[in-house]
Backbone as CSV, one residue per row, in Angstrom:
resi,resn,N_x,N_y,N_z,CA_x,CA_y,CA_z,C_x,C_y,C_z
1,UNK,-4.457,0.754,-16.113,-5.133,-0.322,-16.821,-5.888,0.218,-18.040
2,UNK,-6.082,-0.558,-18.981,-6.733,0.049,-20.415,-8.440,-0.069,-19.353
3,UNK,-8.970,0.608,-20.601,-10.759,1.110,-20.355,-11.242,0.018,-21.171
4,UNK,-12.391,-0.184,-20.168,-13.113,-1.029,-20.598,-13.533,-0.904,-21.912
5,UNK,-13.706,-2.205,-22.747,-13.995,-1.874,-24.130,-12.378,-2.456,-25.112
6,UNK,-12.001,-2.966,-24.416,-10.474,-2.822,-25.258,-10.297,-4.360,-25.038
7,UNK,-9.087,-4.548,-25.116,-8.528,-6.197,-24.816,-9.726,-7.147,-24.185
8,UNK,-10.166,-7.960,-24.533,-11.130,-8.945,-24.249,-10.690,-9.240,-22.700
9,UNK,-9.371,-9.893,-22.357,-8.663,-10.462,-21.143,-8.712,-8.909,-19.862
10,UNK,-8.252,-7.916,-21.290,-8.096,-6.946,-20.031,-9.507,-6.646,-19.018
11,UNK,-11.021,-6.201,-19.868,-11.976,-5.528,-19.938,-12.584,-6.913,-18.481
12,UNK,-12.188,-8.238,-18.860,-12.756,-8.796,-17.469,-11.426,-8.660,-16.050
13,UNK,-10.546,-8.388,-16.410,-10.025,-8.051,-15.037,-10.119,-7.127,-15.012
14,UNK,-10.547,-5.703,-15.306,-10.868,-4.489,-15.103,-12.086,-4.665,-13.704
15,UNK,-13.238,-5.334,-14.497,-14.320,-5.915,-14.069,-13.942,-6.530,-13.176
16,UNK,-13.704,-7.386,-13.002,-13.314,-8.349,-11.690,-12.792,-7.579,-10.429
17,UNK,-11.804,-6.602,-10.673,-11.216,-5.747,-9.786,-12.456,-4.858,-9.085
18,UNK,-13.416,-4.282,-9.853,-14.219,-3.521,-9.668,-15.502,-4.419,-8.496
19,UNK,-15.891,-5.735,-9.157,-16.591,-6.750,-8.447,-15.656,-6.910,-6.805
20,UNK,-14.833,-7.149,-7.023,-13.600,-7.868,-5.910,-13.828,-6.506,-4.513
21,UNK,-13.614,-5.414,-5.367,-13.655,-4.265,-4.895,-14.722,-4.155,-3.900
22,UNK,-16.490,-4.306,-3.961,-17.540,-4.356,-3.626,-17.877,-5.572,-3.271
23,UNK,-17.556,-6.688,-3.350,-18.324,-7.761,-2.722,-17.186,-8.673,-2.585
24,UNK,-15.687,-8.067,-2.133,-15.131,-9.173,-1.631,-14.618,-10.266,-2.871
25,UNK,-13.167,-10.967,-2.566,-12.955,-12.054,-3.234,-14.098,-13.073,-2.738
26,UNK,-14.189,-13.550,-1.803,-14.904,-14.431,-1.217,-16.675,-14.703,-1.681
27,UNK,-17.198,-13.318,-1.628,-18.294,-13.209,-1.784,-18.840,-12.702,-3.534
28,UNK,-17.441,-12.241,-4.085,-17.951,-12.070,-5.824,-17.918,-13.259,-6.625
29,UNK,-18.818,-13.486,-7.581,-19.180,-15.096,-8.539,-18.578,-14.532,-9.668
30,UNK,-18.207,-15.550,-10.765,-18.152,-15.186,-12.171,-19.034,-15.283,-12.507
31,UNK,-20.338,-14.989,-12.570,-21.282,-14.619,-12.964,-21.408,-12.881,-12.819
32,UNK,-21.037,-12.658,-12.077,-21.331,-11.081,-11.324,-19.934,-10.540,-12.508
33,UNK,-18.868,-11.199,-12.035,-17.763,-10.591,-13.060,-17.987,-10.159,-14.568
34,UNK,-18.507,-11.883,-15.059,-19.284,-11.410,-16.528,-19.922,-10.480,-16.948
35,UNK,-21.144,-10.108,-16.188,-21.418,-9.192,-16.029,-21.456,-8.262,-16.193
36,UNK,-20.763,-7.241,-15.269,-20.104,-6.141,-15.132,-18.611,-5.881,-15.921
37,UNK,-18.413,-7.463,-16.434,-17.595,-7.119,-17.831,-18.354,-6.745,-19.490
38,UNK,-19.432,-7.363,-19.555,-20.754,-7.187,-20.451,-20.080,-8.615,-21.111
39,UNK,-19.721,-9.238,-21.017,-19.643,-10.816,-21.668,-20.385,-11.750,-20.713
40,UNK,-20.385,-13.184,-21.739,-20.856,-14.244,-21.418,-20.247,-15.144,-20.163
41,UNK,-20.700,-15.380,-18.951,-19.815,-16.168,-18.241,-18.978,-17.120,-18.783
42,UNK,-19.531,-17.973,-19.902,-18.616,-18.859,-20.417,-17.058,-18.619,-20.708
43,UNK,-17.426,-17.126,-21.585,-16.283,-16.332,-21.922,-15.099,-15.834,-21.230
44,UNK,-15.537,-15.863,-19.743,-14.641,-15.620,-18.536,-13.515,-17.233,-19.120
45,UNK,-14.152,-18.677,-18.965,-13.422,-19.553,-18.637,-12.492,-19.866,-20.387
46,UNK,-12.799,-18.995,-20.828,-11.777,-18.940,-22.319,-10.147,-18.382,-22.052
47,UNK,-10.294,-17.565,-20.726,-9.035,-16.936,-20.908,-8.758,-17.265,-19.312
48,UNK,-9.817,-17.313,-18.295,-9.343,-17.953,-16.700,-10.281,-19.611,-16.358
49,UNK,-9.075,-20.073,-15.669,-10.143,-21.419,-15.741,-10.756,-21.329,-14.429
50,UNK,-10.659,-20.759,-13.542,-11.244,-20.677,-12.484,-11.175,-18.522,-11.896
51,UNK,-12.132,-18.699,-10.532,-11.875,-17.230,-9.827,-10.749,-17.406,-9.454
52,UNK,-9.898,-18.427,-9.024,-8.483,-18.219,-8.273,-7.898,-17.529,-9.380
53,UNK,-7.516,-18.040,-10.660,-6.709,-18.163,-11.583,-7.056,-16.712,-12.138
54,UNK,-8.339,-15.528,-12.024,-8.548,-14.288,-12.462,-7.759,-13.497,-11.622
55,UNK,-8.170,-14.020,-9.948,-7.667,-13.010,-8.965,-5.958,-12.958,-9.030
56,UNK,-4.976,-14.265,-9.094,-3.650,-14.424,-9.608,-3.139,-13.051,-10.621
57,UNK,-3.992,-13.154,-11.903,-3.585,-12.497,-13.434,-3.749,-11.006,-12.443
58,UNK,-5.004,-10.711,-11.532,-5.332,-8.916,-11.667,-4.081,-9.169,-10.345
59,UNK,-3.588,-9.783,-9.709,-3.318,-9.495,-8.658,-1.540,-9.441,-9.022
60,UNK,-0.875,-9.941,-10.101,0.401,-10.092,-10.517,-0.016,-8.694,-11.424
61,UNK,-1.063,-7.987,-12.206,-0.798,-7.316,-12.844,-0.931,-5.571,-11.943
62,UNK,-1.967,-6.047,-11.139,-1.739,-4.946,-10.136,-0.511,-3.874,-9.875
63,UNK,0.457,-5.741,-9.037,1.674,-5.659,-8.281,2.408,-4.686,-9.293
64,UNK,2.256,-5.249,-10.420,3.395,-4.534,-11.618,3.243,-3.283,-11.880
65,UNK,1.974,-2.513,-12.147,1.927,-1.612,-12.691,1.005,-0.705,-11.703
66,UNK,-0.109,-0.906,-11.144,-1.022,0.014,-10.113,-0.626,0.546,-9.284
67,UNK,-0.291,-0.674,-8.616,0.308,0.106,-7.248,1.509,0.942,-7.170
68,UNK,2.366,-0.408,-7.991,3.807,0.473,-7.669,3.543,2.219,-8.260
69,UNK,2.698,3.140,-9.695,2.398,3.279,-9.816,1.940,4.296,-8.445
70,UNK,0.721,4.159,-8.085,0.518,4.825,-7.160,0.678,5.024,-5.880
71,UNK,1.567,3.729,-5.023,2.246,4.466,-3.852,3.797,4.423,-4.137
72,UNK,4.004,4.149,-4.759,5.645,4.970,-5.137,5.477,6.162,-5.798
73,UNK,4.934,6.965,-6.057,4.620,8.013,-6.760,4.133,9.002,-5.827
74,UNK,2.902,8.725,-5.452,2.589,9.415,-4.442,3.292,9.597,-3.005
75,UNK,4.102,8.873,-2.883,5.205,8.759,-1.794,6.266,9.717,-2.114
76,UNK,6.778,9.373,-3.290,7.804,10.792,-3.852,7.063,11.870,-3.417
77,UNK,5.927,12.187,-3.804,5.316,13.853,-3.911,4.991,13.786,-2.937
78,UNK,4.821,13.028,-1.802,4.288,13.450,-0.730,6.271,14.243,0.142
79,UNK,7.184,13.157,-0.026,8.133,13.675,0.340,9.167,14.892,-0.133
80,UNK,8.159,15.260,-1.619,9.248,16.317,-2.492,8.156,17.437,-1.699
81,UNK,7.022,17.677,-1.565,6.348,18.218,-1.137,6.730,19.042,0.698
82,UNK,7.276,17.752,1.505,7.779,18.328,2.904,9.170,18.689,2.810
83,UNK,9.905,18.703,1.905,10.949,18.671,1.918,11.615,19.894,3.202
84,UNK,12.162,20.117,3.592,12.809,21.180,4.166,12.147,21.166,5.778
85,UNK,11.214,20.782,5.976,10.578,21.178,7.487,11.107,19.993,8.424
86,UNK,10.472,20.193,9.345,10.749,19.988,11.116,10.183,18.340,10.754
87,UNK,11.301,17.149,11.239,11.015,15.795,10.707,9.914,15.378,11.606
88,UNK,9.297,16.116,12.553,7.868,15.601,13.204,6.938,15.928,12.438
89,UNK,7.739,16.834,11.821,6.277,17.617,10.751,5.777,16.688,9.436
90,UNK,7.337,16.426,8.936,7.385,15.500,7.766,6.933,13.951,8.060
91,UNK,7.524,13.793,9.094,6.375,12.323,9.841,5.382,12.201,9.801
92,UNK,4.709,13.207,10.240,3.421,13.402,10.153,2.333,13.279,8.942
93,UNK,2.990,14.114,7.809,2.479,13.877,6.738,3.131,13.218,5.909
94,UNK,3.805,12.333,6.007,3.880,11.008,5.056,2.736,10.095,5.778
95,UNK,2.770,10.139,6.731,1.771,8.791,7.624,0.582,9.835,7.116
96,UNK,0.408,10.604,7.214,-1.534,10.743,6.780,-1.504,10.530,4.959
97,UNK,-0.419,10.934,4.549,-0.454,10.617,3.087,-0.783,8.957,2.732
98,UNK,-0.364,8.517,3.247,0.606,7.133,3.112,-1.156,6.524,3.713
99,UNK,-2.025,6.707,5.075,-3.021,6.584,5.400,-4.188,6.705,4.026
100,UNK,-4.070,7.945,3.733,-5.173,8.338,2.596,-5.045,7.348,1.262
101,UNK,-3.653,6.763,1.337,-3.631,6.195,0.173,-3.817,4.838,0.458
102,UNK,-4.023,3.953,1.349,-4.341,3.155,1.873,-6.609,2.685,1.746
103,UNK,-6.663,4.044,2.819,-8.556,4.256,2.459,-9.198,3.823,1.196
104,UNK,-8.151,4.669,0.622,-8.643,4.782,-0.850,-8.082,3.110,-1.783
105,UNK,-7.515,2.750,-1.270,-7.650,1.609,-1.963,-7.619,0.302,-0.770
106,UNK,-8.115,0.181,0.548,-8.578,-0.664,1.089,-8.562,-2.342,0.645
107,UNK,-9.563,-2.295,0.313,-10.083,-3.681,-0.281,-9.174,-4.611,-1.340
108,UNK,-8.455,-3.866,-2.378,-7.583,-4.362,-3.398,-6.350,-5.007,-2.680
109,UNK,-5.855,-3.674,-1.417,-5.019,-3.775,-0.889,-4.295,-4.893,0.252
110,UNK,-6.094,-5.000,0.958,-5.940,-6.421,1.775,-6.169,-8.126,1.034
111,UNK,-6.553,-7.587,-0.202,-6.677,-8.824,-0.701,-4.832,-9.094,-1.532
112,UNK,-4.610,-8.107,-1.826,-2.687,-8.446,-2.351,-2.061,-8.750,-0.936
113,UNK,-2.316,-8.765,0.183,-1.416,-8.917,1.424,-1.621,-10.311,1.917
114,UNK,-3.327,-10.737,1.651,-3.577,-11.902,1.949,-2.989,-12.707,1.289
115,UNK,-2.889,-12.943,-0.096,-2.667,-13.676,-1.189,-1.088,-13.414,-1.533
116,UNK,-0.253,-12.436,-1.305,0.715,-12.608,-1.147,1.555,-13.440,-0.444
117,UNK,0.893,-13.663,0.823,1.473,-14.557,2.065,1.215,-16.248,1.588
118,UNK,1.049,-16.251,1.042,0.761,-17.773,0.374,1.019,-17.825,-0.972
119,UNK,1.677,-17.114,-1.990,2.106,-17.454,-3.132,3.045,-16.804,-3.479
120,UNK,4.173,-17.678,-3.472,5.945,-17.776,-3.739,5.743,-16.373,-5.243
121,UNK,5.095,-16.724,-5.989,4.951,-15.707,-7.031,5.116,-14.522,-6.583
122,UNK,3.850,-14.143,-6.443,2.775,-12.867,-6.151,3.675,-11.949,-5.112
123,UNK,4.826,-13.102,-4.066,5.126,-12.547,-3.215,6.434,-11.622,-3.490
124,UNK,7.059,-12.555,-4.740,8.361,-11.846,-5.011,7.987,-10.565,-5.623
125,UNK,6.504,-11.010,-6.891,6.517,-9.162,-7.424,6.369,-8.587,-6.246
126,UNK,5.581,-8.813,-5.363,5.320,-7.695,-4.330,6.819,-6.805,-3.889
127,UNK,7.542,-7.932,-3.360,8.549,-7.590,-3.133,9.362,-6.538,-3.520
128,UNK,9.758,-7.137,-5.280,10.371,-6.320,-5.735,10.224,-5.224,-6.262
129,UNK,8.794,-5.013,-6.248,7.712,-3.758,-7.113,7.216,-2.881,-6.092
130,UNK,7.169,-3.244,-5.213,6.657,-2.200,-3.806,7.334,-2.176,-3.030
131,UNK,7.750,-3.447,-1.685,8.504,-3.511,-0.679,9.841,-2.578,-1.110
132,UNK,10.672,-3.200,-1.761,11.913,-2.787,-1.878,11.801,-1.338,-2.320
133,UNK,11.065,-1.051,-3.631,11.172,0.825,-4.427,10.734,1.133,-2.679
134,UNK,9.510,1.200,-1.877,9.529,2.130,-0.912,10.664,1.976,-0.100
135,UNK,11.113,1.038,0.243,12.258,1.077,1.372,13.458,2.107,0.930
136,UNK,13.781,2.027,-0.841,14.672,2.982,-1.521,14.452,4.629,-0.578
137,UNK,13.394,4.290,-1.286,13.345,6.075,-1.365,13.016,6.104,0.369
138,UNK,12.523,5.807,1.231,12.874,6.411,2.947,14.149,5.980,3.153
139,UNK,15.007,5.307,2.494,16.236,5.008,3.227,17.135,6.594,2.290
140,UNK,16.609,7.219,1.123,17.248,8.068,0.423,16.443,9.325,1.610
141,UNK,15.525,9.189,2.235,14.983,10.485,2.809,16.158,10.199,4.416
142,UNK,15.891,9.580,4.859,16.566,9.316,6.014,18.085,9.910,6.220
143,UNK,18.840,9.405,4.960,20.521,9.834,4.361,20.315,11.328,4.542
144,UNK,19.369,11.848,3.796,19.361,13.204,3.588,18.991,14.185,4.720
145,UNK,18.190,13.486,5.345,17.797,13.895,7.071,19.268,14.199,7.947
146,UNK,20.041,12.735,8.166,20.953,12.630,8.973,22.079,13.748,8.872
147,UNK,22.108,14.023,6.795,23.412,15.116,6.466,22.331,16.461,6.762
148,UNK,21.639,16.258,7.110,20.952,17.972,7.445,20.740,18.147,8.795
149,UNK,21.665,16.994,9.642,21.424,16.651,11.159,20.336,16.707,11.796
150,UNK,19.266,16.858,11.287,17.873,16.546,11.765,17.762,14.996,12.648
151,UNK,18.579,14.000,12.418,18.402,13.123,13.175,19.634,12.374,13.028
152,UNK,20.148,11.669,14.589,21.606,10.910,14.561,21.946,9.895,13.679
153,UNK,23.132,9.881,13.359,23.435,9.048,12.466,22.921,7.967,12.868
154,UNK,22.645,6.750,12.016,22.114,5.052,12.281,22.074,4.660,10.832
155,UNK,21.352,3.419,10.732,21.750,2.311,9.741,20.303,2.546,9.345
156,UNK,20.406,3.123,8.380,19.367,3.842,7.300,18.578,2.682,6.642
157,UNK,18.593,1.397,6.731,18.241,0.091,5.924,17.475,-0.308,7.281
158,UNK,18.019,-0.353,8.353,17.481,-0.824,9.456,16.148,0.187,9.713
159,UNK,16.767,1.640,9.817,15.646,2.259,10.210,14.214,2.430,9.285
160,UNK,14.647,2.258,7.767,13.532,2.694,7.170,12.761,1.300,7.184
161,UNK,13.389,-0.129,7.098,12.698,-1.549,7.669,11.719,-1.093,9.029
162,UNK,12.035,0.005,10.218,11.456,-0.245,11.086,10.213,0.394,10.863
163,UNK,10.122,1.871,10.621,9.079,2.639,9.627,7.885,1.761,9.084
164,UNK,8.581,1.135,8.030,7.511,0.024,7.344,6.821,-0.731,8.348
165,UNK,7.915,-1.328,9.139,6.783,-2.348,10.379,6.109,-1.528,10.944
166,UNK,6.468,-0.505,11.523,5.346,0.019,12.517,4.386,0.640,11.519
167,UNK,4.029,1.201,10.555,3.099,1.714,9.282,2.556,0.208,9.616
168,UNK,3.051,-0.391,8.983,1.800,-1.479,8.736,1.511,-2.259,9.689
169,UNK,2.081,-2.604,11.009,1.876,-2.628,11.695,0.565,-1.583,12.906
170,UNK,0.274,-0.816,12.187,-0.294,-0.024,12.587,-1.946,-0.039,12.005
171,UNK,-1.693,-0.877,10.556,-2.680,-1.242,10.038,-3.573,-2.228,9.943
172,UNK,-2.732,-3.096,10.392,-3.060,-4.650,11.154,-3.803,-4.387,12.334
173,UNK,-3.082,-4.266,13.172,-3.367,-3.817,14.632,-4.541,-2.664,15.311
174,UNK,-4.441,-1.978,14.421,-5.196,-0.644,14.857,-5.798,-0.253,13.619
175,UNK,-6.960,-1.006,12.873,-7.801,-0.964,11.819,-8.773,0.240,11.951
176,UNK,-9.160,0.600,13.293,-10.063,2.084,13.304,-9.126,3.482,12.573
177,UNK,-8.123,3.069,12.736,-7.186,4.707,12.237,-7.560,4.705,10.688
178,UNK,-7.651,3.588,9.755,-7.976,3.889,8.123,-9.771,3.956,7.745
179,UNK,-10.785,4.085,8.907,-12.110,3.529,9.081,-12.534,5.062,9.363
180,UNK,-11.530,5.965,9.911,-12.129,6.660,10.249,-11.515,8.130,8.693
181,UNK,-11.686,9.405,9.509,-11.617,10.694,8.140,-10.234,11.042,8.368
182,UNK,-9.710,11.379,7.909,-8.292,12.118,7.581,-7.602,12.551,9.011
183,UNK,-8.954,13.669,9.353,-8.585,14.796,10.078,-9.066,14.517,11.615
184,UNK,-9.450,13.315,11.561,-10.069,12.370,12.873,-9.095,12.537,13.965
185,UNK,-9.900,13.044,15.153,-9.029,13.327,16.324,-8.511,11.934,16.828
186,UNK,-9.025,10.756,16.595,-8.232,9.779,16.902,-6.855,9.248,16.399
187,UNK,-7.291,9.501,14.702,-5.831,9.385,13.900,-4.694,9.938,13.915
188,UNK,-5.072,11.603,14.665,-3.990,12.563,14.541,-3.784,12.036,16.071
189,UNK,-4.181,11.467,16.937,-3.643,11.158,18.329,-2.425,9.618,17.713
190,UNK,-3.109,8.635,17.077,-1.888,8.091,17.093,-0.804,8.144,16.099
191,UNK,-0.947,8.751,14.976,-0.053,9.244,14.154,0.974,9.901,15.113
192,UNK,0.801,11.119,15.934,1.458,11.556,17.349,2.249,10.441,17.895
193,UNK,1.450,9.821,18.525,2.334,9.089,19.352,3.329,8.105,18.668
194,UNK,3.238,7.696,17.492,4.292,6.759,16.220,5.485,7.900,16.320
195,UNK,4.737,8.900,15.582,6.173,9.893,15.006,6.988,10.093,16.823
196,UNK,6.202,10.590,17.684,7.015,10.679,19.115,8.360,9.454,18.854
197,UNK,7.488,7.781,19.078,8.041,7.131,19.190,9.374,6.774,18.342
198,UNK,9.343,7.231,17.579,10.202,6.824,15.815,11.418,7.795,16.052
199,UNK,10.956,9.050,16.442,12.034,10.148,16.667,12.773,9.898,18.108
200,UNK,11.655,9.846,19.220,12.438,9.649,20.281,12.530,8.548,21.160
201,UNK,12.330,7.745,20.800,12.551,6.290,21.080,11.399,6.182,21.972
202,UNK,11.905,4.684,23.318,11.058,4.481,24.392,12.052,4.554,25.642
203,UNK,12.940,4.747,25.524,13.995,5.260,26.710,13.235,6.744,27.773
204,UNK,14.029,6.234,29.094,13.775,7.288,29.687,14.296,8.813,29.189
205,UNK,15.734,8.965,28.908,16.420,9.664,28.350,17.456,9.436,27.654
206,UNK,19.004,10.196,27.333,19.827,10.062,26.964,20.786,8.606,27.632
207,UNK,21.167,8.138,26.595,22.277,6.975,27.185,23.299,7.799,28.123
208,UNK,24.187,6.734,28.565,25.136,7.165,29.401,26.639,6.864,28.622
């Protein structure tokens, strides 16, 4: 995003993001936005006519450029980074990567998930700007796994879909694992038990 001081439109969704950030969609005013943009509240309703209509603009411009941006990026380097090791190992640290990058943007993050689920828009960038680039690249790690026989052949679209559910599924469900530190004996207990599960199913043993 440009620095504050620049584009009139940009410098209050800069601001707004930053407000949104600390006190919640719910609980930040355009007054507070103004603000911490250094303009006139009035000046907010020159370019948004309402808070819905600010959170929409930062939340479509997000989708486009922030995030994808920083967890498609950081997802590459986290996976150019394990490349070659033991896939419990590499499990492991994509999910604490993939965790850290989550912490660190929390708040932005649950407010694009909320607001996604209710606007046909917001939902397709999501889609096509995050959902889909990550599914690319684990379904390109997975291919490359299977030809290095690290794990049995399967339907690489299916499996890296399942990945995603249980990740975020994991985030929904079990909100203490991003609340707590990195290196938290609780996180590294269920990070464990995911990668167990992901690699070796829930079967007793081998089929027949």
């Amino acid at each position: 995003m440009a620095k504050k001081g620049g584009d009139k439109e940009m410098q209050i969704l800069e601001a707004a993001v930053r407000v949104f950030e600390e006190k919640g969609f719910n609980g930040a005013t355009t007054r507070e936005i103004a603000r911490e943009a250094g303009v006139a509240e009035g000046t907010i309703f020159n370019y948004f006519p309402s808070k819905k209509d600010i959170l929409k603009q930062i939340l479509s411009k997000v989708i486009e450029t922030f995030v994808p941006e920083l967890a498609i990026r950081s997802l590459e380097q986290a996976l150019i980074e394990s490349k070659g090791k033991d896939p419990e190992e590499i499990l492991r640290f994509v999910l604490h990567n993939r965790l850290k990058f989550v912490r660190q943007n929390i708040t932005l993050l649950k407010i694009i998930m909320l607001e996604a689920r209710f606007d046909p828009a917001l939902r397709e960038v999501y889609n096509k700007k995050i959902y889909q680039s990550v599914r690319k690249l684990l379904e390109q790690y997975i291919e490359e796994a299977i030809a290095a026989g690290f794990i049995r052949p399967l339907d690489v679209s299916v499996a890296a879909t399942c990945f995603m559910g249980m990740f975020f599924g994991l985030l929904f469900f079990e909100p203490a694992i991003y609340a707590q530190g990195d290196a938290d004996e609780y996180t590294n207990g269920i990070i464990n038990k995911v990668v167990d599960i992901m690699l070796h199913g829930a079967g007793r043993g081998e089929r027949s």
